[in-house]
C-alpha positions in Angstrom: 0.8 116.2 20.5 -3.3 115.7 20.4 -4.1 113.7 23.1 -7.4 111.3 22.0 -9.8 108.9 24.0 -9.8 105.3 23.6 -13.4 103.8 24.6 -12.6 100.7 26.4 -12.5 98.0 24.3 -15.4 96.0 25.7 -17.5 99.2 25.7 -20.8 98.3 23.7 -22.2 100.9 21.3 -24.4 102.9 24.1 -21.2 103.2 26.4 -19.0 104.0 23.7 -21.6 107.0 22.5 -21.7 108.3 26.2 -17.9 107.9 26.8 -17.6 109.6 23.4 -19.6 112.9 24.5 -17.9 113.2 27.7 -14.6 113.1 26.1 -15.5 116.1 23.5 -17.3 117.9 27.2 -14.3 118.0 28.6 -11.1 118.8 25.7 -9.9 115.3 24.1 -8.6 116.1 20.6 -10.5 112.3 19.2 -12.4 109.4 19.9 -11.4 106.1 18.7 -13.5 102.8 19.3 -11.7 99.3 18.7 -13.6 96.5 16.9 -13.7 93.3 19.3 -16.8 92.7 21.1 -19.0 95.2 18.6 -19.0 96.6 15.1 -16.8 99.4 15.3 -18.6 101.1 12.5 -22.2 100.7 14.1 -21.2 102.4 17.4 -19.0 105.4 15.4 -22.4 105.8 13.6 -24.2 106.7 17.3 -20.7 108.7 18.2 -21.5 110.8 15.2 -24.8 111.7 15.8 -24.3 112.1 19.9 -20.8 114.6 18.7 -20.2 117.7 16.9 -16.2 118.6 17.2 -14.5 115.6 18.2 -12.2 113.4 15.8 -13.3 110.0 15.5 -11.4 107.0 14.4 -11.9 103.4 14.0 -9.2 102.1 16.3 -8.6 99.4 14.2 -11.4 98.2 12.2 -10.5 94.8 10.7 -9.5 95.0 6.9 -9.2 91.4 6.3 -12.7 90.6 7.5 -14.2 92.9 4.7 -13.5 93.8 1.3 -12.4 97.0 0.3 -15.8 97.5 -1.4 -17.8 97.5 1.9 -14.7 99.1 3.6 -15.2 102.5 0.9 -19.3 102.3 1.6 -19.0 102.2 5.5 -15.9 104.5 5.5 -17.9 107.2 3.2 -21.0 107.1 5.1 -19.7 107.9 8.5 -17.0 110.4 6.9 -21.0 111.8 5.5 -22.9 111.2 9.4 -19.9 113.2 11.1 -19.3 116.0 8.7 -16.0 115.0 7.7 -14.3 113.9 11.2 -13.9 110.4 10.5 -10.5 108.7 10.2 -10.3 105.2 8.9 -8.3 103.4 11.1 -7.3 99.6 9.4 -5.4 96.6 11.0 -5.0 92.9 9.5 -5.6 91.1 12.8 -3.4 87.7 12.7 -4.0 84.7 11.0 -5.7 83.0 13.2 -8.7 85.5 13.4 -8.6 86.3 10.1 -9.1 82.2 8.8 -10.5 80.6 11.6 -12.7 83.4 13.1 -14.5 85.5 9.9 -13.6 81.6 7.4 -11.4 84.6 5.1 -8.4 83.8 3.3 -4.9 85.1 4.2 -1.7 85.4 2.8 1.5 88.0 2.2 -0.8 90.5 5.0 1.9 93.6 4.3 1.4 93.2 0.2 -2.6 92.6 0.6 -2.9 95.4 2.9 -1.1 97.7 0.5 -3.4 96.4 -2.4 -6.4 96.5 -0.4 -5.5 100.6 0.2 -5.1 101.3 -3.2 -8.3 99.3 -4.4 -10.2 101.2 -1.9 -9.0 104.9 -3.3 -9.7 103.4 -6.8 -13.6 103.3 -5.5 -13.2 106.5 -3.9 -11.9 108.0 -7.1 -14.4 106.6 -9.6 -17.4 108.0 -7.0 -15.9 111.7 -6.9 -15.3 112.0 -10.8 -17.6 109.6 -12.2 -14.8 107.8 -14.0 -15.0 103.7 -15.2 -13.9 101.9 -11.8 -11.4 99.3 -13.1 -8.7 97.8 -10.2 -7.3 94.9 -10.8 -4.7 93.5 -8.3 -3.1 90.1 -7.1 -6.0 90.1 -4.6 -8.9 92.5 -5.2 -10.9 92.8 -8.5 -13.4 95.8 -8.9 -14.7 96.1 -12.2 -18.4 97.2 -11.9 -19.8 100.5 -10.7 -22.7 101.6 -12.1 -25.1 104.6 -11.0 -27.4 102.9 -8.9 -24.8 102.0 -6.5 -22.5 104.9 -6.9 -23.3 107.7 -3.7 -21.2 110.2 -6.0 -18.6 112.7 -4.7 -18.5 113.0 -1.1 -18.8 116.9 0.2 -16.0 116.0 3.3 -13.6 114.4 0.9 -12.2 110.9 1.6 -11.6 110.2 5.2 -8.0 109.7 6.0 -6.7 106.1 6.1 -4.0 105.1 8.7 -3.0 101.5 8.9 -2.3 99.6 12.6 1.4 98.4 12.2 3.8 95.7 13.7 6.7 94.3 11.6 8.6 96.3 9.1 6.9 95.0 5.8 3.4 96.5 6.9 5.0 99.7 8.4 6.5 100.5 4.6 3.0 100.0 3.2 1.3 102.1 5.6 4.5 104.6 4.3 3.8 103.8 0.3 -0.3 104.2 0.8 -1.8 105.2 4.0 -2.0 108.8 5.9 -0.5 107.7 8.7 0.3 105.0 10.9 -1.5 103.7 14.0 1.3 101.8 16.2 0.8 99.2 18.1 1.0 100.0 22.3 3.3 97.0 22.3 5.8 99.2 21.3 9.1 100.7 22.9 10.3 103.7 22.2 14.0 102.3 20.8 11.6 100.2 18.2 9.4 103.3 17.3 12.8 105.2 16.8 15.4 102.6 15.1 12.4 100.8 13.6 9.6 102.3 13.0 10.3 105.5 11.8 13.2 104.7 9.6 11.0 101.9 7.4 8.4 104.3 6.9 11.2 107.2 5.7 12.6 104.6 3.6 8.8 104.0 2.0 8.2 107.5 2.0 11.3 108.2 0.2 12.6 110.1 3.0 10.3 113.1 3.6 7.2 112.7 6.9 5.1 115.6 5.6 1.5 115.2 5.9 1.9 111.9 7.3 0.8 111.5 10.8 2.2 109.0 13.6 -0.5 107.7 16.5 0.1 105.3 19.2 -2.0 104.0 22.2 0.2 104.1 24.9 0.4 101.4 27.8 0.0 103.3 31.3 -0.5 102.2 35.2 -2.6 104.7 36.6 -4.8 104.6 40.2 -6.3 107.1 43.0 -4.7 105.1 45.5 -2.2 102.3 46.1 -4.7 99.3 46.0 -5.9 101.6 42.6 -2.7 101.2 41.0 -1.5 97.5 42.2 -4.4 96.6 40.2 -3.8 98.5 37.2 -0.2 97.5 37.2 -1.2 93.7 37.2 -3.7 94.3 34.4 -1.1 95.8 32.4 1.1 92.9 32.8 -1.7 90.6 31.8 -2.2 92.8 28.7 1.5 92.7 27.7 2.0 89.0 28.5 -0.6 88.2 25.9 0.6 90.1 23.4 3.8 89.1 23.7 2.8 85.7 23.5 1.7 86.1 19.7 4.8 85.4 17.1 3.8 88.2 15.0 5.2 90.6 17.9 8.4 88.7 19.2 10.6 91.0 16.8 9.9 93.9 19.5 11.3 91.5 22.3 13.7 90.4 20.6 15.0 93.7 19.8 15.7 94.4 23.9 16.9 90.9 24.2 13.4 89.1 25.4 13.3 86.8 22.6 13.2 83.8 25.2 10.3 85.2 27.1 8.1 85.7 24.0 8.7 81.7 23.7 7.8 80.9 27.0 4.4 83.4 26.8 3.4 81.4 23.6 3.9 78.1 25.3 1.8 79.3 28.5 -0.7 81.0 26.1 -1.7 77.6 24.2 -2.4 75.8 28.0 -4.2 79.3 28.5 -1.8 79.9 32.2 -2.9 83.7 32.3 -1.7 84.0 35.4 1.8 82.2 34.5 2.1 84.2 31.5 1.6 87.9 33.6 4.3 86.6 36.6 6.5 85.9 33.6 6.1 90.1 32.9 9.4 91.8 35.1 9.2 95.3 36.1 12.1 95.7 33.4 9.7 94.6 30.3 6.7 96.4 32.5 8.8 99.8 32.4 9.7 99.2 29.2 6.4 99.2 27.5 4.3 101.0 29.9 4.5 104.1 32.1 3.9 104.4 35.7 2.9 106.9 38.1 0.6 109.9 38.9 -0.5 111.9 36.6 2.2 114.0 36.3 4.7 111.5 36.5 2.9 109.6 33.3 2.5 112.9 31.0 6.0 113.5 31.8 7.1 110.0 31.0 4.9 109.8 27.8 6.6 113.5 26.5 10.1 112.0 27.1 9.3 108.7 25.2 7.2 110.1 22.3 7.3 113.9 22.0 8.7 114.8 18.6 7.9 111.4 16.7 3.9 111.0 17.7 1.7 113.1 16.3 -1.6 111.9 18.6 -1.6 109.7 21.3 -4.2 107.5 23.6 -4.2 106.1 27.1 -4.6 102.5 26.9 -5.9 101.5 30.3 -6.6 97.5 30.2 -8.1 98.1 33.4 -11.3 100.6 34.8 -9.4 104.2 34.8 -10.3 106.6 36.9 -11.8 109.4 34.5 -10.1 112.1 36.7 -6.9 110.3 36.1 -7.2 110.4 32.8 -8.0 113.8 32.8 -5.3 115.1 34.6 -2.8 113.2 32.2 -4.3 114.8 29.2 -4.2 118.2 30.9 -0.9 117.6 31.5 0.0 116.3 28.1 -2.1 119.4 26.5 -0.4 121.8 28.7 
C-alpha cells in the first residue's frame, strides 16, 4: 500500500508547495492538493517545480466546472512541468455547486462523467497522432483542432485519470473509463467491499488489472489527550456534514443510519454545526474513522483496507501533528 500526503484542504498555493517538499524530504509515496479555497491546478504547477520524485495528484479537481477541452490543456501541461508524475484526479461535486456556484449545467452526473472521460482521451489521441479530432457525445462536442492550438504528443504520455466516486452508477464509469478510482473517506469498509469493488468488477468485466483503488482515510490522531479530544470532535464535524448531503445517505443506509442522514440534512439547512456533530455516536465515528496512536491507526487502517487499496491518505480535518503523521506512514510503509 503507497501511503500519499493530502495538503490540507485550506492550504493556499505557497503552503501547499512547502507541505509538498517536506512530504517527498521525508518518504510519502504522493502529493495530492484538493480544489476548494484555490485552483488545484495553479498550486500543482508550484508543487512541480518545488519537487522532483513525488507523485502528484489533483485530489479532486472539479470536472463539471470545466470542459474537457481545458481539462486535456491543464492536465497535459502539468503531466509536461513534472515530468510525467501527474495523476488527474476528477470529481463532479453535487448539484448544488455545480449550478449555483460555477452557473454550469447538470444532469445524469455518472453518464456525463463517463462522456466527459472519453471526450478528453479523444483530445489526447488526436494531439499524439495528429489525427482529425471528432467526439461527438450527448453532452460534449469537439470538432476543431487545428495546429495552432495543438501542443502535439506529449513525451510523458497521458497522465492517468482516476475519478472520485460515491453511488454505484459513477463507480461503474470510473470501471468502464478511468485508471482508477478515488473513494470518498466517507466510506466503510463493508461499502468499499460489498459495494464498491463489486460495481467496478461488474464494469470491468470482472478483471482489476492495472486499475488502481485510492482512498483518504478519516483518522483521530493527537500528542496528547487535549490533542486528540480535538481531533476526534473535528472528525465528527467532518462526518456530520457529509452525511448530511443526500448524495451520501446510501453509505448510512447501508449500516442502518438512514434516519440520522435525515436528521443531519435537516440540521445542515438551519446550519446547527454543533447539533449536526453531537448527532455523530462513537458507533458511526468508529465506523468511518480510526482512532488511536500511531500504531494503533496503521494497524487499524491495514485491517480495514490492506488488499483492496492500492494508495492511501490521512485525512486530518483538523491541524495534525506532522510527527504523527509520520509515524503512521512509517508504520503503514513498514
Amino acid at each position: 500500500m503507497l501511503v500519499d500526503y493530502a495538503a490540507p484542504v485550506a492550504a493556499s498555493p505557497a503552503e501547499a508547495e512547502a507541505a509538498a517538499v517536506s512530504a517527498e524530504q521525508v518518504g510519502y509515496d504522493g502529493f495530492a492538493a484538493a480544489e476548494t479555497k484555490h485552483d488545484v491546478f495553479t498550486t500543482l504547477a508550484l508543487v512541480a517545480r518545488a519537487t522532483s520524485r513525488i507523485a502528484l495528484q489533483s485530489g479532486i479537481a472539479v470536472a463539471f466546472a470545466r470542459n474537457p477541452m481545458t481539462v486535456a490543456v491543464l492536465a497535459n501541461d502539468l503531466q509536461l512541468i513534472s515530468e510525467g508524475r501527474f495523476r488527474l484526479g476528477l470529481g463532479s461535486q453535487v448539484r448544488p455547486h455545480i449550478e449555483r456556484r460555477f452557473a454550469m449545467p447538470w444532469s445524469r452526473p455518472a453518464a456525463r462523467m463517463e462522456e466527459f472521460v472519453s471526450a478528453l482521451r479523444a483530445i489526447w489521441h488526436s494531439w499524439a497522432t495528429g489525427e482529425r479530432l471528432m467526439f461527438r457525445g450527448e453532452f460534449y462536442r469537439h470538432t476543431l483542432m487545428t495546429e495552432f492550438f495543438d501542443p502535439g504528443p506529449n513525451p510523458f504520455g497521458n497522465p492517468r485519470v482516476e475519478l472520485a466516486a460515491v453511488g454505484e452508477r459513477m463507480v461503474a464509469a470510473a470501471g468502464r473509463v478511468a485508471d482508477g478510482l478515488l473513494v470518498h473517506p466517507l466510506t466503510s469498509r463493508s461499502c468499499l467491499r460489498e459495494r464498491i469493488v463489486p460495481a467496478l468488477r461488474a464494469a470491468r468485466g470482472g478483471g482489476l488489472d492495472g486499475f488502481g483503488i485510492e482512498m483518504s482515510a478519516m483518522v483521530v490522531l493527537g500528542a496528547d489527550e487535549a490533542a486528540r479530544s480535538r481531533a476526534e470532535q473535528a472528525v465528527r464535524r467532518q462526518i456530520a456534514f457529509y452525511a448530511s448531503t443526500p448524495a451520501y445517505r446510501p453509505v448510512l443506509e447501508l449500516h442502518g443510519w438512514g434516519e440520522l442522514a435525515d436528521r443531519l440534512n435537516v440540521l445542515s439547512r438551519r446550519q446547527a454545526w454543533a447539533e449536526m456533530a453531537a448527532e455523530i455516536s462513537d458507533d458511526v465515528l468508529g465506523c468511518f474513522a480510526v482512532s488511536g496512536d500511531p500504531a494503533t491507526v496503521a494497524a487499524g487502517l491495514r485491517d480495514r483496507f490492506a488488499g483492496t487499496i492500492d494508495r492511501i491518505s490521512l485525512y486530518t480535518p483538523y491541524e495534525a501533528d506532522r510527527y504523527q503523521l509520520a509515524a503512521v506512514r512509517s508504520a503503514l510503509r513498514g
